[in-house]
C-alpha positions in Angstrom: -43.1 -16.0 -31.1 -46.0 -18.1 -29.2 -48.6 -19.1 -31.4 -52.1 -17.7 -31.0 -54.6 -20.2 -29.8 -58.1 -20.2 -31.4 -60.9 -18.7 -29.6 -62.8 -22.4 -28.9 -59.8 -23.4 -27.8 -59.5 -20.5 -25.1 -62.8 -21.1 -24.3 -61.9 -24.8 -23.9 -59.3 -24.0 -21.8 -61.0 -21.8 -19.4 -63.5 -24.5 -18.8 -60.8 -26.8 -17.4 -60.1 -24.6 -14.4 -62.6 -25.6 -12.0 -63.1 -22.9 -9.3 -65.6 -23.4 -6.5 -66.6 -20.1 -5.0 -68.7 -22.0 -1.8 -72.1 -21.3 -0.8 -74.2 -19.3 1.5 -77.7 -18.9 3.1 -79.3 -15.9 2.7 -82.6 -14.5 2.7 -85.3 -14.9 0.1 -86.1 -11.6 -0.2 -82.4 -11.1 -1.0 -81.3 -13.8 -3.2 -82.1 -11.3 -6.5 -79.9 -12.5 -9.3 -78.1 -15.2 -6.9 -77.3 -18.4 -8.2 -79.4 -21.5 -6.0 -77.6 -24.3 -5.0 -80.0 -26.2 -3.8 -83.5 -28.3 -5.3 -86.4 -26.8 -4.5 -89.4 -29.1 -3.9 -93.1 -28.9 -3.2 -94.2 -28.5 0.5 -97.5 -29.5 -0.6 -99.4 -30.3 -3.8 -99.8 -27.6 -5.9 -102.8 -26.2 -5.6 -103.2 -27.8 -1.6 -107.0 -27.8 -2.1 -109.2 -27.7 -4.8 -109.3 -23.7 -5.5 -112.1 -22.0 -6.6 -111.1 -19.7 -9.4 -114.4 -17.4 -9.7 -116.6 -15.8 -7.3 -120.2 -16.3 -7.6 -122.1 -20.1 -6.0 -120.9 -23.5 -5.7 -123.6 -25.9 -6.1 -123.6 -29.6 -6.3 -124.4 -30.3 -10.3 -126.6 -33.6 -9.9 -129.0 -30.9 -8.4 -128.8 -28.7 -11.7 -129.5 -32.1 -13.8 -132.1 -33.0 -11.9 -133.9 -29.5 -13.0 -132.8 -26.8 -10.1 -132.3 -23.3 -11.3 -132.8 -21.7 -8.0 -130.6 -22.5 -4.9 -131.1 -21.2 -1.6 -127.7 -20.2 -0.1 -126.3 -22.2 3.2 -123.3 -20.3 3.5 -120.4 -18.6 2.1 -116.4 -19.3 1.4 -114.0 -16.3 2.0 -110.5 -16.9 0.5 -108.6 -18.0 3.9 -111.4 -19.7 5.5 -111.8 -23.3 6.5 -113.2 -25.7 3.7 -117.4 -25.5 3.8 -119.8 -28.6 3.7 -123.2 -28.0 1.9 -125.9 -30.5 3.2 -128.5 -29.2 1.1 -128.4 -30.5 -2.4 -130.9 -27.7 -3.9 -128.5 -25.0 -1.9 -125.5 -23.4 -2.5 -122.7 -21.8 -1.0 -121.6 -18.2 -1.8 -117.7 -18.6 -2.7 -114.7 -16.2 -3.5 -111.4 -16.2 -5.8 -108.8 -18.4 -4.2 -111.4 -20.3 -1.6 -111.4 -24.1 -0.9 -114.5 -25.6 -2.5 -116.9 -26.8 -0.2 -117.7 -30.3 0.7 -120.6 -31.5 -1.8 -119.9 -29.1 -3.9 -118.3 -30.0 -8.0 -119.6 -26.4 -10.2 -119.1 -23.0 -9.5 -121.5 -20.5 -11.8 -119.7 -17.0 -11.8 -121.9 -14.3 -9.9 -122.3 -12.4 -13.6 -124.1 -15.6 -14.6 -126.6 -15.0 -11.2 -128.7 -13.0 -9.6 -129.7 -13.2 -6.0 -133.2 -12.2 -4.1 -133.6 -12.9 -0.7 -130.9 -15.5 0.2 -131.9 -17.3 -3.4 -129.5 -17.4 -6.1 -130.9 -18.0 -9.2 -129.0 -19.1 -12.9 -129.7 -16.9 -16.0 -131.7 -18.5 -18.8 -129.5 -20.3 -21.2 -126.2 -20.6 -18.7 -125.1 -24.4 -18.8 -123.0 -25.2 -15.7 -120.1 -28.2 -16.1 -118.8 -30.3 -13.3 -115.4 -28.9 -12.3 -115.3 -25.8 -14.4 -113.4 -22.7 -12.6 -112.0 -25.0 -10.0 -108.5 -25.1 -10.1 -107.8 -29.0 -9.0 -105.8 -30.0 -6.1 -101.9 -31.3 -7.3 -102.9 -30.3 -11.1 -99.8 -28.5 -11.5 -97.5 -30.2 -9.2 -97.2 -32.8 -6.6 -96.1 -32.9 -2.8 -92.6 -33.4 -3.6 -91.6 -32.6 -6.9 -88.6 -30.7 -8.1 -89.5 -27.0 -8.5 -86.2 -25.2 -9.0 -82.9 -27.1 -10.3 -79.7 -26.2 -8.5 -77.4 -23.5 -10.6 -80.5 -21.6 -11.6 -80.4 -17.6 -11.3 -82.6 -16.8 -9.2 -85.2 -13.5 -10.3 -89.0 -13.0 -9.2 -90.6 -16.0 -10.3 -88.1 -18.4 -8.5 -88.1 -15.8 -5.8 -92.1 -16.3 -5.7 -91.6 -20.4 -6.2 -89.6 -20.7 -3.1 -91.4 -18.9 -0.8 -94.3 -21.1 -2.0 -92.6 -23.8 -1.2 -92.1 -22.8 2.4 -88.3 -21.7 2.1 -87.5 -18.1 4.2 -84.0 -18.7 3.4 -82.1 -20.1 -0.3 -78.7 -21.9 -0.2 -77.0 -20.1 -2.7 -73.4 -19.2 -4.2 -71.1 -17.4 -2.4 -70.3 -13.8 -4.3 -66.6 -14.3 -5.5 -64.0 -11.3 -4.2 -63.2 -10.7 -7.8 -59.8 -8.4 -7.5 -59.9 -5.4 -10.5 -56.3 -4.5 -11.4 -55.7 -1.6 -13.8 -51.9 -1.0 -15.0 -50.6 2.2 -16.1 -48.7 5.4 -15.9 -51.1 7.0 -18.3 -54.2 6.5 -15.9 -55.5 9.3 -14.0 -58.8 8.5 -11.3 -61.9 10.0 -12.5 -62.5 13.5 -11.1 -59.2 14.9 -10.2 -57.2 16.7 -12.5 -55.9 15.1 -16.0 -52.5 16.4 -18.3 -53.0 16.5 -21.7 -50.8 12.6 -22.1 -53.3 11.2 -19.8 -56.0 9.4 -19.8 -59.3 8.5 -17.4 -59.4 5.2 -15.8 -62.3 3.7 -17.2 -61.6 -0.2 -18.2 -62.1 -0.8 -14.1 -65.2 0.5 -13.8 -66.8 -0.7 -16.6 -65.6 -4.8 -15.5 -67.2 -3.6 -11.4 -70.5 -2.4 -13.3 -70.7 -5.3 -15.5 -69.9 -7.7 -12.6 -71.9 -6.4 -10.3 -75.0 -6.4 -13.1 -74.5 -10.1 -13.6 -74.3 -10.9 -9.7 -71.2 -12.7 -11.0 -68.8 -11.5 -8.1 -68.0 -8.4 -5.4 -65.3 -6.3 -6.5 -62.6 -4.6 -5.3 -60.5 -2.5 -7.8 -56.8 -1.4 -7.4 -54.4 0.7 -9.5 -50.9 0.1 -9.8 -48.2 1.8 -12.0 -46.0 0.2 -15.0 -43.6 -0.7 -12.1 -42.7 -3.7 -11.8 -42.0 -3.7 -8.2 -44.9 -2.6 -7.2 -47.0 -5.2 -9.4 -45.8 -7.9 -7.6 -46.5 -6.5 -4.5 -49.8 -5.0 -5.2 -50.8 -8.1 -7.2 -50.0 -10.4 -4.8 -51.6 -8.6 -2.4 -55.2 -8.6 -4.4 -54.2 -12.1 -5.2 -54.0 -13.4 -1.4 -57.2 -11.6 -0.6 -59.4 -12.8 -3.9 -61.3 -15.7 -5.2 -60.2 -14.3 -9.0 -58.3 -11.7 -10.5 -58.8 -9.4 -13.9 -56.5 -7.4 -14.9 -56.4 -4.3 -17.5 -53.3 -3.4 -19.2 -49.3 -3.8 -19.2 -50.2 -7.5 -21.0 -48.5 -7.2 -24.5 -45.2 -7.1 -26.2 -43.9 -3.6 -24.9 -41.2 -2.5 -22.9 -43.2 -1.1 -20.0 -45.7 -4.9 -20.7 -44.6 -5.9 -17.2 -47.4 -8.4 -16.4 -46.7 -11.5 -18.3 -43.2 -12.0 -16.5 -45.0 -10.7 -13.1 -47.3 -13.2 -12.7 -44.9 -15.6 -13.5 -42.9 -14.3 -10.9 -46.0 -14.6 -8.8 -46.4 -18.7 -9.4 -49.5 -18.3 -11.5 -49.1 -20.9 -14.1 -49.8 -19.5 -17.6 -52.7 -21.7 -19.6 -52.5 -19.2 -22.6 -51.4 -15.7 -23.9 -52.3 -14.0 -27.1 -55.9 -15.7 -28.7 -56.7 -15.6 -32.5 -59.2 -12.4 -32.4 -60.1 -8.9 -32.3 -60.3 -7.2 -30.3 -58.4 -8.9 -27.4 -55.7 -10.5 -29.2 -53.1 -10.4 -26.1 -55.5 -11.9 -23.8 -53.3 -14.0 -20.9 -54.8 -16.5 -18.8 -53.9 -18.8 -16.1 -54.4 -20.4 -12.7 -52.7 -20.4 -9.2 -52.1 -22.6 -7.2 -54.6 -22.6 -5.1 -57.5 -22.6 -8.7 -57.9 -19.1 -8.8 -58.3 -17.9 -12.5 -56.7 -15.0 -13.0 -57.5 -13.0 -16.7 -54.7 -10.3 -17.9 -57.0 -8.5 -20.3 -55.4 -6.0 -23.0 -55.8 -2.4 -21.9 -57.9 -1.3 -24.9 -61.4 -0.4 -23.6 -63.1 -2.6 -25.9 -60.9 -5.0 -26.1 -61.4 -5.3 -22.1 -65.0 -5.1 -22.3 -65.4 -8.1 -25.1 -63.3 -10.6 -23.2 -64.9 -10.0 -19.8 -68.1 -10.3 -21.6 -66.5 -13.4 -23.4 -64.8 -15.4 -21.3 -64.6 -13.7 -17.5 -68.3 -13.4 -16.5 -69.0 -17.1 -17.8 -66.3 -18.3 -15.8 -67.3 -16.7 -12.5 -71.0 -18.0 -13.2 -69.6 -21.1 -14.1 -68.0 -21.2 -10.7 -70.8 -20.7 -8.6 -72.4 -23.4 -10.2 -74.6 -21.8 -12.8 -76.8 -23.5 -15.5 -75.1 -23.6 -19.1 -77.7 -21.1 -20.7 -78.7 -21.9 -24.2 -76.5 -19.9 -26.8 -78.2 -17.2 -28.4 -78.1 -16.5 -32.3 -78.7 -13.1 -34.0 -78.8 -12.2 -38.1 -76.6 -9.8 -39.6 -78.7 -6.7 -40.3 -75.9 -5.6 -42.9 -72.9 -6.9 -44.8 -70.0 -7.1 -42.9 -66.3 -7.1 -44.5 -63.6 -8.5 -42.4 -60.4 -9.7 -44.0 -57.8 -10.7 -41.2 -58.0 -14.4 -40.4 -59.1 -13.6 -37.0 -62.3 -14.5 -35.0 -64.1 -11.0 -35.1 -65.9 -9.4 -31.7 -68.4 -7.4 -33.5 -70.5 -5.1 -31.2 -73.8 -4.5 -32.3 -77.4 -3.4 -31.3 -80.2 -6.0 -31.3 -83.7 -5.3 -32.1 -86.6 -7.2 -33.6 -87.5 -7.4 -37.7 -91.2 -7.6 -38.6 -90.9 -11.2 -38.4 -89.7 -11.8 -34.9 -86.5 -12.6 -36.2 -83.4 -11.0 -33.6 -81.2 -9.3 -35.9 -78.2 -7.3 -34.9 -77.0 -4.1 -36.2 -73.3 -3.5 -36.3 -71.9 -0.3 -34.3 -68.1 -1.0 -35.1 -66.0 1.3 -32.9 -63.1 3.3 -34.8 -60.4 1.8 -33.1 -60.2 -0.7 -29.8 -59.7 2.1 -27.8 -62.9 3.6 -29.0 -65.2 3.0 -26.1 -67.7 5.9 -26.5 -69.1 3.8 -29.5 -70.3 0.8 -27.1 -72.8 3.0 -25.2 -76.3 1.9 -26.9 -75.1 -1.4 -27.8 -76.3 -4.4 -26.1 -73.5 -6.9 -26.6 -71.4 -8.6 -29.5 -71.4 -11.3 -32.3 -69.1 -13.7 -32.7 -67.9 -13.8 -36.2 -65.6 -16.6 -37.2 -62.2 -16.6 -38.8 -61.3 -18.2 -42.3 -63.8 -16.0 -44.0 -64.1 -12.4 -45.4 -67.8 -11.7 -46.4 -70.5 -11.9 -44.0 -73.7 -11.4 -45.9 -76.9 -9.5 -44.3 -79.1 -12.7 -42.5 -75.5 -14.0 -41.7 -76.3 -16.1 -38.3 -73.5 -15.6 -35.6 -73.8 -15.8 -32.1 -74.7 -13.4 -29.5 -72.4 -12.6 -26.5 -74.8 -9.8 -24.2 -72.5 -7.3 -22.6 
């Protein structure tokens, strides 16, 4: 009997397959959840000008020092506009939110702090101007030139926002893997058509497309093929050829009709591991062709399918388009939790806030791996590790989001 391999060690080994899924250019306005491969720098400096941040007057301030409370206005400074020059040093310029400060110019006094009569502003009794105040300086928050946005970061609205500052209509980003869904099965009937009572829906292949797809990990093209062994290599291959990486559901155990093991063998896909020290997902399968495609057998219970894409698939497909390691996340036990196999426990839980900010997780332990109704409402897993049987309430683990 092979010997189960521990769950760092899968990890470990998962990691050593380096697959490069290429990169495209594509659209700002459609790089949502797209991982950059590219720096993005500053086209100028940040702010290009020295930005008023209030509306009301710029004045010069030597003329409030020197006793002027009342400024006769030269001019004014729309948001868009050319930068202004005040020549009079008792006047003022009228300026807006966003608007270049004008030449001679250091102190803006917000209108609330003003009141104009007949082209003269006047200051408020007991208002103290300072030099500089509400003036967003030129380069304060970055320079012409400096690194924005680091290659392998996910890309959302900010970054979106960031790179159009920066001048960029278009993002070099990953290329979407062709991730090829395989379910295995006689038992597995298509949602919507009609089911016999030793049937059951397919389920485990939409659930890996949604999740996928949620991530922006890959584009996905599911298959179903039958506990024929025939037809496996056939179809397999077939979804092989035609994909950057392959996850399969089902047919990866120790039973009769367990036809994928010795299939992708058949296939040329070299086996890095099969059967991990866990649960669920203890007959896990993994290995690599020949050309670096991963290719993940995962068991065909519902949870156990769910955890290991959650725990090893989707990293690996981020990983390969050249995302950022993101900082583990940690969660508290909001319960005791009794687990006596020496196994590395997948624990699916709901997360929520205590009164003192502190993320705790709530176990939702399904009845059975095949139990999938019971993840609905849970936002992912912790990680709770073998050669121990009592897990206190406050119990740090790890977090794995679904």
């Amino acid at each position: 009997m092979r010997k189960l391999i521990t769950v760092e060690d899968a990890e470990s080994r998962v990691r050593e397959v380096n697959a490069n899924f290429g990169t495209e250019q594509v659209p700002v306005a459609e790089s949502a959840g797209r991982i950059l491969r590219q720096s993005v720098l500053a086209e100028r400096d940040l702010p290009p000008f020295d930005r008023v941040m209030m509306d009301g007057i710029a004045i010069d301030h030597a003329s409030w020092e020197s006793g002027c409370r009342e400024f006769l206005i030269r001019g004014e400074a729309p948001a868009g506009k050319p930068r202004q020059t005040l020549n009079d040093k008792e006047g003022c310029i009228e300026v807006m939110t966003g608007s270049v400060m004008p030449v001679g110019c250091n102190s803006v006094i917000p209108v609330e702090r003003i009141s104009i009569t007949n082209g003269r502003a006047r200051i408020e009794s007991g208002f103290q101007p300072e030099p500089d105040k509400f003036t967003h300086q030129r380069g304060s928050d970055h320079r012409s030139g400096a690194r924005l946005l680091e290659s392998g970061t996910r890309l959302s609205g900010p970054e979106a926002a960031v790179a159009a500052a920066a001048g960029l209509s278009e993002v070099t980003v990953s290329t979407l893997p062709e991730v090829g869904v395989i379910s295995i099965g006689d038992e597995l009937v298509e949602p919507g058509g009609k089911i016999l009572d030793h049937q059951i829906r397919r389920s485990n292949d939409y659930g890996i497309e949604v999740a996928t797809r949620i991530r922006r990990a890959g584009t996905v093209t599911r298959v179903f093929v039958s506990d024929d062994r025939d037809s496996m290599i056939r179809i397999i291959g077939e979804r092989l050829e035609a994909s950057d990486a392959l996850v399969l559901s089902g047919g990866v155990s120790m039973g009769r009709y367990d036809h994928v093991p010795a299939v992708l063998d058949a296939l040329g896909i070299r086996l890095i591991f099969h059967k991990v020290s866990q649960r669920p997902g203890r007959p896990m399968w993994f290995g690599c062709s020949g050309e670096d495609k991963p290719v993940f057998a995962l068991p065909g219970n519902p949870v156990s399918a769910t955890v290991c894409l959650s725990r090893y698939v989707l990293p690996a497909l981020e990983r390969g388009m050249g995302m950022l390691e993101e900082p583990a996340r940690w969660a508290r036990l909001a319960r005791d939790v009794s687990f006596a196999p020496d196994l590395t426990l997948f624990l699916p839980v709901r997360v929520l806030y205590d009164s003192e900010a502190t993320l705790m997780a709530e176990p939702r332990s399904p009845n059975t791996s095949g139990d999938f109704a019971s993840l609905a409402g849970t936002d992912g897993f912790v990680e709770l590790p073998r050669g121990r049987r009592e897990f206190d309430a406050g119990f740090v683990a790890r977090f794995w989001p679904w």
